[in-house]
Short mmCIF file of the C-alpha atoms (twelve columns), coordinates in Angstrom:
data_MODEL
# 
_entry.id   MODEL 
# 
loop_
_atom_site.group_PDB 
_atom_site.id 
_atom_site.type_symbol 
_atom_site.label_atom_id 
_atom_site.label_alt_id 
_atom_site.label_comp_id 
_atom_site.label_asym_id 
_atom_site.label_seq_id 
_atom_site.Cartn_x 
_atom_site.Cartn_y 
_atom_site.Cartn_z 
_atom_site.pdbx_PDB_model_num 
ATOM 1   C CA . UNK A 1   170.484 57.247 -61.487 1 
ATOM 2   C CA . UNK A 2   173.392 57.614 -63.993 1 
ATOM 3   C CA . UNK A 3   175.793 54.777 -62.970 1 
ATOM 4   C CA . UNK A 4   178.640 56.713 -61.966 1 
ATOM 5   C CA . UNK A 5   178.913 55.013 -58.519 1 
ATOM 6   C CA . UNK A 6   181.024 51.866 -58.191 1 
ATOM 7   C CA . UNK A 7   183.581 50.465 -55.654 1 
ATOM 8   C CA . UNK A 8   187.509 50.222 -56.306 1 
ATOM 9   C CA . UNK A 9   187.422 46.690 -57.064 1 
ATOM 10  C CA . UNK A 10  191.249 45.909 -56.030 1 
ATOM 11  C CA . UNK A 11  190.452 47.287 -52.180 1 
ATOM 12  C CA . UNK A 12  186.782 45.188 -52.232 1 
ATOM 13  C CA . UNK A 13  186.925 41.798 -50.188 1 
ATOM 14  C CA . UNK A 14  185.249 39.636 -52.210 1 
ATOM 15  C CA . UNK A 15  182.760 38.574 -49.630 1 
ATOM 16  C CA . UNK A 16  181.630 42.425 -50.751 1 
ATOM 17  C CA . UNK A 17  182.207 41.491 -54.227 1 
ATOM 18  C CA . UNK A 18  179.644 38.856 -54.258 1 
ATOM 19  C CA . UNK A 19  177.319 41.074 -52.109 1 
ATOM 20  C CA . UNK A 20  177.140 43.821 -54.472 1 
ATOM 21  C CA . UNK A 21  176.337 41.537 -57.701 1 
ATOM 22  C CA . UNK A 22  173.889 40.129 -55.326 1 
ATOM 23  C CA . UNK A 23  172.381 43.288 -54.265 1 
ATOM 24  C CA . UNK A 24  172.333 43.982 -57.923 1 
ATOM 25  C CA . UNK A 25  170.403 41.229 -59.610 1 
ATOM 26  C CA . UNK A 26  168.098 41.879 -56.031 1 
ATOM 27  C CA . UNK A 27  167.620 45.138 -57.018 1 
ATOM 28  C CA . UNK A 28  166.406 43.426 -60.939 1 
ATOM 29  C CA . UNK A 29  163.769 41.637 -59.541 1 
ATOM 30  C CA . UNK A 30  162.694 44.300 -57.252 1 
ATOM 31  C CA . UNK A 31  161.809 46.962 -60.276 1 
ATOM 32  C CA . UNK A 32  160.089 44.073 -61.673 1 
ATOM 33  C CA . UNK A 33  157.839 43.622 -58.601 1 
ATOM 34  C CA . UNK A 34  157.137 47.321 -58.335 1 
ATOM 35  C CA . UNK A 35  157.203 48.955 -61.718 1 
ATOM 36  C CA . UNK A 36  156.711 46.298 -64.324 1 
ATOM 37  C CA . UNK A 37  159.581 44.262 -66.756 1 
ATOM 38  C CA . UNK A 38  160.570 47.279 -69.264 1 
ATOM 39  C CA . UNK A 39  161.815 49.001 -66.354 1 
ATOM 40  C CA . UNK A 40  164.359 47.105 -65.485 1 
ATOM 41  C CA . UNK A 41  166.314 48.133 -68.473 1 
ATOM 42  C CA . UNK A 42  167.117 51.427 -66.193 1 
ATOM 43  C CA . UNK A 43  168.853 49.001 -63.318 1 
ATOM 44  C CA . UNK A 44  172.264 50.414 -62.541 1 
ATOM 45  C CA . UNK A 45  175.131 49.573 -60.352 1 
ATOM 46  C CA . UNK A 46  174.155 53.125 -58.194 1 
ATOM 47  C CA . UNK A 47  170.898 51.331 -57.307 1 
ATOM 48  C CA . UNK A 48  173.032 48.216 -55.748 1 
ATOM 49  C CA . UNK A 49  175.215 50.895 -53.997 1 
ATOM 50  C CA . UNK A 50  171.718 52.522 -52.708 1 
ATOM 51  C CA . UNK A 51  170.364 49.275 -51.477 1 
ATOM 52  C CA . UNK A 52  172.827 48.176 -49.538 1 
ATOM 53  C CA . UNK A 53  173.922 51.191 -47.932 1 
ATOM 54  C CA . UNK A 54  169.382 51.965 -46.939 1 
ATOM 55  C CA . UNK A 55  168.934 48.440 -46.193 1 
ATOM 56  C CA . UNK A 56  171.796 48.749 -43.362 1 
ATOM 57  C CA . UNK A 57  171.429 52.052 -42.204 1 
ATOM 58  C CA . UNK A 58  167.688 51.038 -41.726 1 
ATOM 59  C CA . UNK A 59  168.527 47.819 -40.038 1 
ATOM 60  C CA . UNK A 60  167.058 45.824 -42.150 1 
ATOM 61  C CA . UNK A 61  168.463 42.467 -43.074 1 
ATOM 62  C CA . UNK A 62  169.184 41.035 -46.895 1 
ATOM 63  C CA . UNK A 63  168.346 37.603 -47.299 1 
ATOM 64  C CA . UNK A 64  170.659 36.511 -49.931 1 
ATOM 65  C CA . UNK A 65  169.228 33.152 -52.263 1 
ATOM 66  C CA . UNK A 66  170.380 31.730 -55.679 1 
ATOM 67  C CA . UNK A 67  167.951 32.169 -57.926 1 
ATOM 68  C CA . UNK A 68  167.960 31.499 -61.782 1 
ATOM 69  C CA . UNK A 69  167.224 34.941 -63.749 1 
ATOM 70  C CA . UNK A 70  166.064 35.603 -67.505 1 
ATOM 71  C CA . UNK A 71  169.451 36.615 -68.406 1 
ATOM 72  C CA . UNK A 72  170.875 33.541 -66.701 1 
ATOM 73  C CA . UNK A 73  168.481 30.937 -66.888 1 
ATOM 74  C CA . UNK A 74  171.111 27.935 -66.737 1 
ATOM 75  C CA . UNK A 75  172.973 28.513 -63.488 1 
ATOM 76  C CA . UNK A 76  171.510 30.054 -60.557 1 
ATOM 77  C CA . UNK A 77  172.835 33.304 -59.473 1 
ATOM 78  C CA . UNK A 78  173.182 34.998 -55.583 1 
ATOM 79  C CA . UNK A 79  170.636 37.589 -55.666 1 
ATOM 80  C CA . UNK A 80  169.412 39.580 -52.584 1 
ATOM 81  C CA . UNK A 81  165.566 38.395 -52.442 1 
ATOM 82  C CA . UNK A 82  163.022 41.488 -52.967 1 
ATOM 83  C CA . UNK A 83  161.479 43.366 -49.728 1 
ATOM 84  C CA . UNK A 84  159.378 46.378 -49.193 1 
ATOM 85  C CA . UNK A 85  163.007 48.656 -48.782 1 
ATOM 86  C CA . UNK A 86  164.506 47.204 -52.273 1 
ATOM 87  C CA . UNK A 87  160.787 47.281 -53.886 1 
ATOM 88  C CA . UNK A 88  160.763 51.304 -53.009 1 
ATOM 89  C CA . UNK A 89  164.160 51.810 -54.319 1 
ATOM 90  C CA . UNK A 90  163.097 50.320 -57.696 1 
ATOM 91  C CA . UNK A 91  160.509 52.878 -57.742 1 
ATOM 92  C CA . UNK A 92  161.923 55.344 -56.747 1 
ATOM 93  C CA . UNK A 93  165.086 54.267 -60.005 1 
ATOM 94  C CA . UNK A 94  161.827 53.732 -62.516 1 
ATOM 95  C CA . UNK A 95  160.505 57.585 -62.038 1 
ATOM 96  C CA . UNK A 96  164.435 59.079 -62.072 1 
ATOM 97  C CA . UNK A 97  165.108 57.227 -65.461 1 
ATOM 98  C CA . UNK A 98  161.694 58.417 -66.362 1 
ATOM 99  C CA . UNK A 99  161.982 62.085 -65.857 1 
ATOM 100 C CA . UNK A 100 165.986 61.696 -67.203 1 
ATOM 101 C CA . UNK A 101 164.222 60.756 -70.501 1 
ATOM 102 C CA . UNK A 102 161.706 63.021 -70.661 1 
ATOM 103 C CA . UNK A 103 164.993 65.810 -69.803 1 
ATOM 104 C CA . UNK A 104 166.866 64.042 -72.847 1 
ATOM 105 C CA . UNK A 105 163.717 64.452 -74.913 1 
ATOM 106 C CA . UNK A 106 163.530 68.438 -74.116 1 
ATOM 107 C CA . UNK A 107 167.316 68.913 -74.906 1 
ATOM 108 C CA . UNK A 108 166.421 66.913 -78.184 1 
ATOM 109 C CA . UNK A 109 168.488 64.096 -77.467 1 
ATOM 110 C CA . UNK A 110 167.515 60.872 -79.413 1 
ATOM 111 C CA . UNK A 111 167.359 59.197 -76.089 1 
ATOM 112 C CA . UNK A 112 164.470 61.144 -74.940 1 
ATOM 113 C CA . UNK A 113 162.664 58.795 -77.675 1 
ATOM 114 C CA . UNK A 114 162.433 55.786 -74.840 1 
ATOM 115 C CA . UNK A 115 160.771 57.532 -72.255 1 
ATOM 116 C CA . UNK A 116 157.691 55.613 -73.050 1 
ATOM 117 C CA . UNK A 117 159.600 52.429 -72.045 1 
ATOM 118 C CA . UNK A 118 159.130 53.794 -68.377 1 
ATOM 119 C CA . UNK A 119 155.672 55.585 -68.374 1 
ATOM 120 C CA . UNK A 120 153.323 53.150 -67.069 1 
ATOM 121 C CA . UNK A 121 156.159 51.874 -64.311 1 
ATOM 122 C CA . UNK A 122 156.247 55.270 -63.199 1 
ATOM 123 C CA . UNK A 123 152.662 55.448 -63.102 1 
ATOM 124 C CA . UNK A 124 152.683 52.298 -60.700 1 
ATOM 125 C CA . UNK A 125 155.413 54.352 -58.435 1 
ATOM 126 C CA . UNK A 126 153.055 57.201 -58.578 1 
ATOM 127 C CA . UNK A 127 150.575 54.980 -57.293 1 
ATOM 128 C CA . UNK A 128 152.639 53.000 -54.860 1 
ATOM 129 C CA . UNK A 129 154.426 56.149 -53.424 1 
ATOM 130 C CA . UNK A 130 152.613 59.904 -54.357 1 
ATOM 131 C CA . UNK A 131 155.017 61.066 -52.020 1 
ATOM 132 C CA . UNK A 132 158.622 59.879 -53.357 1 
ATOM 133 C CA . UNK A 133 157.192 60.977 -56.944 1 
ATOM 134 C CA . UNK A 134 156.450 64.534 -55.454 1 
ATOM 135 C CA . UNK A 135 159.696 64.311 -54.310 1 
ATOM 136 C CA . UNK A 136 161.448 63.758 -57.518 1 
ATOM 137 C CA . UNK A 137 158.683 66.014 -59.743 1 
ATOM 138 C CA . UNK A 138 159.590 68.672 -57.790 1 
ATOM 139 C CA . UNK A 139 163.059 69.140 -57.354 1 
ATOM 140 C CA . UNK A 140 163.602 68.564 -60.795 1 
ATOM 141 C CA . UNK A 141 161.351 71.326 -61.983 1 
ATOM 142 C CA . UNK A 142 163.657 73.411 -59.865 1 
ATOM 143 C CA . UNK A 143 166.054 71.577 -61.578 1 
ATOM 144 C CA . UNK A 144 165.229 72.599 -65.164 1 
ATOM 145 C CA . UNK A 145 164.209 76.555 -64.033 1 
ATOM 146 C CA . UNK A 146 167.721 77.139 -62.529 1 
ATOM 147 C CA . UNK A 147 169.150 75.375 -65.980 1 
ATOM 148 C CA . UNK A 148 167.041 77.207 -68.030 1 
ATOM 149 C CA . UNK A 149 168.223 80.753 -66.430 1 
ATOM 150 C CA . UNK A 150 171.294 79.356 -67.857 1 
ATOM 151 C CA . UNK A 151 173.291 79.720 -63.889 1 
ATOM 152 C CA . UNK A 152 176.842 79.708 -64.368 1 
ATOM 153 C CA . UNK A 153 176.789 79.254 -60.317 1 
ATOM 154 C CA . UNK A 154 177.715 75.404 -59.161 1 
ATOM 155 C CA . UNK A 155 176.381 75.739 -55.568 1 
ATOM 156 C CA . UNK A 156 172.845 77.009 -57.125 1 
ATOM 157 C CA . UNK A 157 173.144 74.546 -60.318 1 
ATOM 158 C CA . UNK A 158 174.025 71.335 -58.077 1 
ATOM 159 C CA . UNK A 159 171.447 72.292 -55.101 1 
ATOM 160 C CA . UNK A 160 168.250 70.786 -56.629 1 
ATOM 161 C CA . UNK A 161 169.605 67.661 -57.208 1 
ATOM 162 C CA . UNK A 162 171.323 67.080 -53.809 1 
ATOM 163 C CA . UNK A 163 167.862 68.320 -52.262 1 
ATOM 164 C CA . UNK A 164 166.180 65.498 -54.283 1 
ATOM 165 C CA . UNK A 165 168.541 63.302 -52.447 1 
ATOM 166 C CA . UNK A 166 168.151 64.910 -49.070 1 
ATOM 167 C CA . UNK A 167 164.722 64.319 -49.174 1 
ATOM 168 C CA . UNK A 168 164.498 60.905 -51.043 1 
ATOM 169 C CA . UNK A 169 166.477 59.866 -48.032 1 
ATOM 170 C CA . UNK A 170 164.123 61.147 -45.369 1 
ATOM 171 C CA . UNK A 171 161.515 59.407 -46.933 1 
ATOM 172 C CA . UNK A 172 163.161 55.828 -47.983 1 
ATOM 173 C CA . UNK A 173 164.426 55.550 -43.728 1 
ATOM 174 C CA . UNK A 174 161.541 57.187 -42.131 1 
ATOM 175 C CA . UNK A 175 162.283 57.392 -38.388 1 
ATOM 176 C CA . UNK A 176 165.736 56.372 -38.802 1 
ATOM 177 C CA . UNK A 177 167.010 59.555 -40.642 1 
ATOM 178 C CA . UNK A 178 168.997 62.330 -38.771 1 
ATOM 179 C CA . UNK A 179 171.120 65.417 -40.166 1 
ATOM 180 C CA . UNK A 180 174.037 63.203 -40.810 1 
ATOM 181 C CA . UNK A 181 171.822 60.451 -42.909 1 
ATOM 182 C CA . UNK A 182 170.437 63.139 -44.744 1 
ATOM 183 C CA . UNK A 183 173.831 65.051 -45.027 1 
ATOM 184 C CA . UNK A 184 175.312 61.915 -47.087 1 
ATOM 185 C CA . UNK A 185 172.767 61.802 -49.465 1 
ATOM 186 C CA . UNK A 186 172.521 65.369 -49.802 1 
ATOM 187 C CA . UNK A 187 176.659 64.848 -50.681 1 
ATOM 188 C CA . UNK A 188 175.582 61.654 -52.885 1 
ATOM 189 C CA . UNK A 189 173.436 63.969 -54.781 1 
ATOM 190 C CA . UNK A 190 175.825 66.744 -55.496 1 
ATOM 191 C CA . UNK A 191 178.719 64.519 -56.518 1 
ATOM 192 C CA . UNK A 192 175.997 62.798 -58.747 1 
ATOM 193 C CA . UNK A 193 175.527 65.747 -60.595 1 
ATOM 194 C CA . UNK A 194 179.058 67.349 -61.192 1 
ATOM 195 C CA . UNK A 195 179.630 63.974 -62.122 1 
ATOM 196 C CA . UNK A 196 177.531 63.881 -64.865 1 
ATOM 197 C CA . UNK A 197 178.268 67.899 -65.878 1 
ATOM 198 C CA . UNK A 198 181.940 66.281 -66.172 1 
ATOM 199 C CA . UNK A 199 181.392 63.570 -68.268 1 
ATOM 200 C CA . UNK A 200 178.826 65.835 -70.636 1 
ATOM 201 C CA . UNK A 201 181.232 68.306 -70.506 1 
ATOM 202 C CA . UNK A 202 182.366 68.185 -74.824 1 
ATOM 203 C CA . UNK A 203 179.486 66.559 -75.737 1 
ATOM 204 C CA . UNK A 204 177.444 69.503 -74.467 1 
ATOM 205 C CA . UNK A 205 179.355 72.157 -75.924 1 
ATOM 206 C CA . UNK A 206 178.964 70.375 -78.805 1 
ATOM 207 C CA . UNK A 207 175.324 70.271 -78.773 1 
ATOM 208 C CA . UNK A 208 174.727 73.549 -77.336 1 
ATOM 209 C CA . UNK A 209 173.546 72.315 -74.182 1 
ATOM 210 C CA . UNK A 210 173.615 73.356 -70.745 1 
ATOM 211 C CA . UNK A 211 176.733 72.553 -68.714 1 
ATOM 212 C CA . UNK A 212 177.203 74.136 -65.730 1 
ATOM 213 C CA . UNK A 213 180.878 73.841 -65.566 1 
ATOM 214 C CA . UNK A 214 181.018 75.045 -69.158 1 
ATOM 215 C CA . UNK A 215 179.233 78.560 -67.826 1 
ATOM 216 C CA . UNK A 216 181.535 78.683 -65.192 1 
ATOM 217 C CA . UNK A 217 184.689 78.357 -66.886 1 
ATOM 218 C CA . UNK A 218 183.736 79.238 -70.681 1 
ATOM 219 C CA . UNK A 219 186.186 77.160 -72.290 1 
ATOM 220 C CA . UNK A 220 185.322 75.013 -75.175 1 
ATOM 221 C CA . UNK A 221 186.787 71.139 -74.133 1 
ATOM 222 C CA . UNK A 222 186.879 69.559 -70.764 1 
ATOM 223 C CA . UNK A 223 190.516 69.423 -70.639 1 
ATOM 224 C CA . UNK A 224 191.239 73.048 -70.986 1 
ATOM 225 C CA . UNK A 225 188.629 73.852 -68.070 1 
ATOM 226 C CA . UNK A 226 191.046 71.241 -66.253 1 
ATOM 227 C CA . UNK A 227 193.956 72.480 -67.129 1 
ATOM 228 C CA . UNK A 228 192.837 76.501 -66.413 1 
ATOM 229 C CA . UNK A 229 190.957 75.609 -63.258 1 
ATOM 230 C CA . UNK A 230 191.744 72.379 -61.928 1 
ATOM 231 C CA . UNK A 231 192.817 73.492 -58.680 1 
ATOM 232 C CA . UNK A 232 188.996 74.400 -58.008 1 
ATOM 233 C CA . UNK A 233 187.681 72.044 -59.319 1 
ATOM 234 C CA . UNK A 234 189.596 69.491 -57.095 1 
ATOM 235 C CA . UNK A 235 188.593 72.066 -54.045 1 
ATOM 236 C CA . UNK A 236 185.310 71.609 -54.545 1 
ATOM 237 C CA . UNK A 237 185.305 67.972 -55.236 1 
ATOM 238 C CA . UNK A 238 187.891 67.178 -52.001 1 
ATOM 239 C CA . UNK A 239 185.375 69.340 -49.969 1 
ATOM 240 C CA . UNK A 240 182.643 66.746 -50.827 1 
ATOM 241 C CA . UNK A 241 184.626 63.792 -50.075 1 
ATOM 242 C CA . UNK A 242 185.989 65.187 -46.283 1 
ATOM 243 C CA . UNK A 243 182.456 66.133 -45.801 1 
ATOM 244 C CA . UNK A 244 181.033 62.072 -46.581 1 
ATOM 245 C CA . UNK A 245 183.885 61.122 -44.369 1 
ATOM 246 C CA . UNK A 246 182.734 62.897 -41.814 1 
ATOM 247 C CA . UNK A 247 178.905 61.577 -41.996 1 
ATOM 248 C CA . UNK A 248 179.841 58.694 -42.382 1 
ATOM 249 C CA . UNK A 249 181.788 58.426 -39.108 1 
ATOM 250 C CA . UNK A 250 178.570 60.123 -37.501 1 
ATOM 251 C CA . UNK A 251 175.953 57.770 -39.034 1 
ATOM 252 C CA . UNK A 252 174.600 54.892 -37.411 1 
ATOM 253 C CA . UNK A 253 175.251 51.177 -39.274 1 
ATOM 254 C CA . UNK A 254 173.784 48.041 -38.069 1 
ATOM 255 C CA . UNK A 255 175.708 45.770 -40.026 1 
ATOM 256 C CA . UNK A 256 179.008 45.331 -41.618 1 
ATOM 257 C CA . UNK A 257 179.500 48.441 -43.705 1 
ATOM 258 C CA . UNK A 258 182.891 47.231 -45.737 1 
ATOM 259 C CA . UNK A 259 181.268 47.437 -49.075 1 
ATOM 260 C CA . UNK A 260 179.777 51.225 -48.538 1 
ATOM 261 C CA . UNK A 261 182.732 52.473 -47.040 1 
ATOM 262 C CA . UNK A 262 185.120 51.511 -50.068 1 
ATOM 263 C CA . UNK A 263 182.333 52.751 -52.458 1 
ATOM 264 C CA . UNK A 264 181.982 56.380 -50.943 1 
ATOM 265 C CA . UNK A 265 185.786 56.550 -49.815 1 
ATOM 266 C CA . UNK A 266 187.642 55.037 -52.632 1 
ATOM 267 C CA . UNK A 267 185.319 54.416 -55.346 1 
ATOM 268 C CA . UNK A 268 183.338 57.704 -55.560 1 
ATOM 269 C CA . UNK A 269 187.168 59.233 -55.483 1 
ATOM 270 C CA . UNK A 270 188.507 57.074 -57.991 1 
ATOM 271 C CA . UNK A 271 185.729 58.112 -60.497 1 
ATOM 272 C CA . UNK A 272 185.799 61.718 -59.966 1 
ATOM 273 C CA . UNK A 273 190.045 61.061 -60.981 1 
ATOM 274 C CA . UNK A 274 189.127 59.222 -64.121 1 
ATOM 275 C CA . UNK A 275 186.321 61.810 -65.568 1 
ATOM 276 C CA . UNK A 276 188.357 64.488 -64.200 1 
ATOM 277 C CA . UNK A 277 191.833 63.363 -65.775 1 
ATOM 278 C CA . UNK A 278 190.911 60.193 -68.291 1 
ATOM 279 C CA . UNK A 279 191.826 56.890 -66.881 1 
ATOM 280 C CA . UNK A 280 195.180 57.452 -66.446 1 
ATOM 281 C CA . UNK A 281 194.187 60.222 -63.683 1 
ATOM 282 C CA . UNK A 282 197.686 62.222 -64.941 1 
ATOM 283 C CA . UNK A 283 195.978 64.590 -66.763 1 
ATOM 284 C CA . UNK A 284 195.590 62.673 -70.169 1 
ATOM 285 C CA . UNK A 285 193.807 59.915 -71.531 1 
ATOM 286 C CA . UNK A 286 195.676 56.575 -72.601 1 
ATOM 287 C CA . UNK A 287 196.130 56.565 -75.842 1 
ATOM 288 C CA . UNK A 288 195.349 52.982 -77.884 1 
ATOM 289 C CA . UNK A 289 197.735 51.867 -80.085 1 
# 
């Protein structure tokens, strides 16, 4: 994952708040069950988002201890203890930052370098689940063919990746996916990706690498392409966000779902303002004095 997905802190109760940095240091201790220690240098914040939206849409519960971690090893921390569901999304987060790597390395990013960090995790989630790594193998080959035909198309560019997603999702809830489980995640996945075409946006001009929204609009810096096209690129964005509100008024939760809901309705939103705009989200960035 890239760790674009957080919740708009000033709307999160902070019952939520202390269930999403527990959900996070859960999710720490779960890559280190499935994929080894190095991996949990990938852990991101999208990972806490993921657990806690699978573990309640598959109805099953978090048990929630303090624990003392590594990082922490004085005061004992909330974190959500490991289970089979968090163990699988750790494996499924070792073989995406594995394959991002190996993606930096072939666009000759230095990055690319620490792939090896994650090989022999990703070997364990090859081992643990052959069919998640298929998953993930194979949509981002299709992934890297439709980049390397250089598409210019955003449907086409973004479809791989919200396929992955589709299909991750399938797998990760088994009997308790339907068309509007796998409709989120297949949203998830596409906002994941313009996301990250946004936020690449100069530095892949720069480098002479493949930006989708850079084909599409053929300007040289982000905020021209904003400026000349903003209106479509809000269109497309705003059509991702009704769609997610309408899953997720379809989907079936079996807890309280106050911490997803102001994630994919206020924080995914709030993002897509601040790489679209800066932080200000008026069309500039603040300047520092």
């Amino acid at each position: 994952m890239f760790g674009y997905i957080h919740p708009e802190r000033p709307h999160l109760f902070v019952k939520d708040e202390m269930l999403y940095k527990a959900m996070y240091c859960g999710m720490c201790k779960s890559i280190r069950e499935g994929s080894g220690q190095l991996a949990r240098t990938a852990l991101t914040y999208d990972m806490a988002f993921m657990s806690a939206l699978v573990h309640n849409l598959k109805n099953v519960d978090v048990v929630v201890k303090k624990r003392r971690c590594a990082l922490h090893p004085l005061k004992r921390r909330y974190m959500a203890l490991p289970d089979e569901t968090s163990v699988l999304l750790g494996c499924i987060n070792t073989a995406l930052a594995y394959y991002k790597l190996l993606d930096d390395r072939a666009d000759g990013d230095k990055r690319g370098l620490l792939a090896f960090l994650y090989r022999r995790g990703y070997k364990k989630t090859l081992k643990r689940h052959p069919e998640a790594a298929r998953i993930i193998e194979e949509q981002l080959a299709r992934q890297s063919e439709v980049e390397g035909r250089n598409s210019a198309v955003i449907d086409e560019a973004c479809e791989p990746t919200a396929a992955m997603m589709k299909k991750l999702s399938s797998y990760i809830l088994g009997d308790k996916a339907d068309e509007h489980t796998e409709g989120l995640f297949y949203d998830i996945g596409k906002w994941i990706y313009l996301a990250d075409a946004l936020d690449d946006y100069d530095k892949d001009v720069k480098k002479g690498r493949y930006n989708v929204l850079y084909n599409a609009y053929k300007l040289p810096e982000k905020s021209q392409a904003v400026a000349a096209n903003g209106e479509e690129i809000n269109f497309i964005f705003n059509s991702l966000f009704a769609d997610m509100r309408v899953r997720l008024a379809s989907v079936k939760f079996y807890f309280n779902h106050d911490l997803t809901d102001n994630i994919i309705l206020l924080g995914i939103p709030a993002k897509t303002r601040a790489l679209v705009y800066g932080r200000c989200g008026e069309g500039k960035r603040e300047q520092k004095d």
